[in-house]
N, C-alpha and C positions, 0 to 999 in steps of 0.2 A: 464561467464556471456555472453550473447547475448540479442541482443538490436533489436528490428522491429519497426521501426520509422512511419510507416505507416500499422500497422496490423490491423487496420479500417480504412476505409476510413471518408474524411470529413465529407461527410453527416450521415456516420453512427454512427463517435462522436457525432456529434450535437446533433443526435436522443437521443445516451444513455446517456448521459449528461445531457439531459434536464429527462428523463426520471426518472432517476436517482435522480435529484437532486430535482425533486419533491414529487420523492414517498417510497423515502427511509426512515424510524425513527430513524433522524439525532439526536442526543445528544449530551452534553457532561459532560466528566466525568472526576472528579478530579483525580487527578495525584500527588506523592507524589514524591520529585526529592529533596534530600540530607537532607531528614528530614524536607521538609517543603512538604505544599499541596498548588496546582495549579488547575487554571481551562485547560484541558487540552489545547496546543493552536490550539485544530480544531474541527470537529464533528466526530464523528462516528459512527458506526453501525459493529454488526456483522451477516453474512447469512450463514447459514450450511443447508445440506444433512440430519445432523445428529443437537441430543439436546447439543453435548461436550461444555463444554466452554472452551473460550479462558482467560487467563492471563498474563498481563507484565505489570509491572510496581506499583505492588500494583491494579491494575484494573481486577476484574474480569467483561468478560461479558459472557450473554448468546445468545445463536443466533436465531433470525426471521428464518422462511424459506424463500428458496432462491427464488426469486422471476423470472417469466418469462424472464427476460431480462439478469439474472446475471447465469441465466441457456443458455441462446443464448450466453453470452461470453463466458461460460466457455468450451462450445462443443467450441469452435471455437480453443481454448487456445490447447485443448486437441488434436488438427490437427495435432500440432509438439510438445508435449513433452508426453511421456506415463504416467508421473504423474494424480493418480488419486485426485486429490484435495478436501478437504469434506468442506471446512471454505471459504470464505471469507472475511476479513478484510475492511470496508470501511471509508477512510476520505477525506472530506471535507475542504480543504483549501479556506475558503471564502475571504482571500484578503493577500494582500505580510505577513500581521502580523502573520499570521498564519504558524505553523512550525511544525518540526521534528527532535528534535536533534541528536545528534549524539548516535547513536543504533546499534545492531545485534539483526537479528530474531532469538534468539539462547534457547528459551525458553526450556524446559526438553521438552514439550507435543509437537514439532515439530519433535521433534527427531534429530539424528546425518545428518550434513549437508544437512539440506531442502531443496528444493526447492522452490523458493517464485514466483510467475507467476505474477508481476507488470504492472497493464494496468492503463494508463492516458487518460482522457477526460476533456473538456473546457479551461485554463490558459498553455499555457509553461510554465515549473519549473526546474528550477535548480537542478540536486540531486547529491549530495556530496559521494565519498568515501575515506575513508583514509586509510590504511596499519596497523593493528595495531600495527608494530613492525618496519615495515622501514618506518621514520620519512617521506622521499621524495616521497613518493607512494601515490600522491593524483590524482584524475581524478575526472571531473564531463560533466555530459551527461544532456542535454535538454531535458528535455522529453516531446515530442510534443505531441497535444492532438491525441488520437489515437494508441497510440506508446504500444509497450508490451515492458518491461524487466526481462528475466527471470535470474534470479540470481541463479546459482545452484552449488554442488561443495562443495568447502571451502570456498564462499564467506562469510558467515555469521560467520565461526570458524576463518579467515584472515583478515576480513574486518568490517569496520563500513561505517553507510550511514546517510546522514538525508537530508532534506528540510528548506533549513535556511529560514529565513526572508528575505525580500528583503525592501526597500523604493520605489521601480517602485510600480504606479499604477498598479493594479495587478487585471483581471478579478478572479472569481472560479472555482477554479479545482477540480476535485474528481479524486480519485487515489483507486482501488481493490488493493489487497493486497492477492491472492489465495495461498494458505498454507492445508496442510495434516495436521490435528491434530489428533494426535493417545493418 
């Protein structure tokens, strides 16, 4: 895992932040979590390259194309890792209620240890990992707005992550989520 806490600058979160959070077709879509259904707890959207869809969780989506700006992050993304990425994943956390539980991007259509290319814009957030085998192996990292985390590796086949809830007032964040779906 590698962390760039500054791989936009402020003004250039602001920009895709706002950009973003106005022009994206934000949804959301029920979620089915131990036999019952949920509205899920955020927005999202999917943008591809390509028409694949993505699925977890009982959710199928299909994906928009990728729009000018989510094509400007992803050339930028593409500077330091030679992953060619065809998805991106978008959500919207509009206030602390808003979350992510405890998950692995481990889906079949990712294929054997992904790479997930995590960039943050508007709220600092909390993001959780745990171990899923040694009980003491927890870490969590801020992720400032701007910030990339690229997760690669055995993260997803060793590890779980999520975005809890918080009770702090809590501006909105939007969080990419870039992913190879094969």
């Amino acid at each position: 895992m590698r962390y760039f806490e500054n791989f936009f600058d402020t003004s250039e979160a602001k920009y895709y932040f706002t950009k973003l959070y106005n022009e994206i077709p934000w949804h959301q879509d029920p979620i089915k979590i131990f036999g019952k259904t949920y509205d899920q707890p955020r927005l999202t959207a999917l943008h591809a390259n390509n028409t694949n869809p993505y699925s977890y969780s009982g959710i199928t989506m299909y994906p928009n194309k990728m729009t000018p700006e989510l094509i400007e992050i992803y050339n930028r993304i593409t500077l330091i890792t030679s992953v060619k990425f065809t998805s991106v994943l978008l959500n919207l956390y509009r206030n602390g209620k808003d979350s992510n539980g405890w998950h692995a991007d481990n889906e079949k259509e990712l294929g054997k240890s992904p790479v997930i290319a995590s960039v943050s814009f508007g709220a600092a957030r909390y993001f959780h990992l745990k171990h899923r085998t040694i009980k003491d192996a927890r870490f969590k990292i801020l992720l400032n707005s701007g910030s990339l985390l690229l997760m690669e590796g055995a993260t997803q086949e060793k590890w779980l992550h999520q975005i809890p809830k918080t009770l702090k007032p809590i501006t909105p964040r939007i969080n990419l989520t870039f992913r190879k779906i094969i």
